[in-house]
N, C-alpha and C positions, 0 to 999 in steps of 0.2 A: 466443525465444518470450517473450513479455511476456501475464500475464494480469492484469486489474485487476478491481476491487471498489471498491465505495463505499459506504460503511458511514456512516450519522447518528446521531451521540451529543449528547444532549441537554448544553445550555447549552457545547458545541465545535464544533458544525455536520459537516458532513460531509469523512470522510476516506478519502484515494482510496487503497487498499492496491495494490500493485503486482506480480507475481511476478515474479521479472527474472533472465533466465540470468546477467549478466552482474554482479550482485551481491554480492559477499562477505560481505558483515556486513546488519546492518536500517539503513538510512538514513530519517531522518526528517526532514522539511523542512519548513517556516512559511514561509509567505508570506502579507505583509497582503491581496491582494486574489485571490490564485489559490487560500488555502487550506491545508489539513496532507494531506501527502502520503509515503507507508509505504511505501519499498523492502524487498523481501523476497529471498532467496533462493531459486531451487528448491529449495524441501523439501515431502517427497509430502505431510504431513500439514497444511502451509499450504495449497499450490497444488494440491490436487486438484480432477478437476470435481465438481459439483455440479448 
């Protein structure tokens, strides 16, 4: 089960947070043209709905 988010921080542009079963740690990734992009773990106080 994978839930995402897209969050825009001024003068970073927009960044895709990810809630991802299959994640251990927060992985954080750069990419010149696709962006910054935020693996998450399930954890209920990240990934809850909303």
């Amino acid at each position: 089960m994978t839930k995402s988010k897209i969050i825009k921080i001024d003068r970073v542009g927009q960044i895709l947070f990810e809630c991802n079963n299959l994640a251990r740690h927060i992985n954080i990734s750069v990419k010149p043209f696709k962006g910054v992009r935020v693996a998450v773990p399930l954890i209920p106080r990240f990934c809850r709905k909303k």
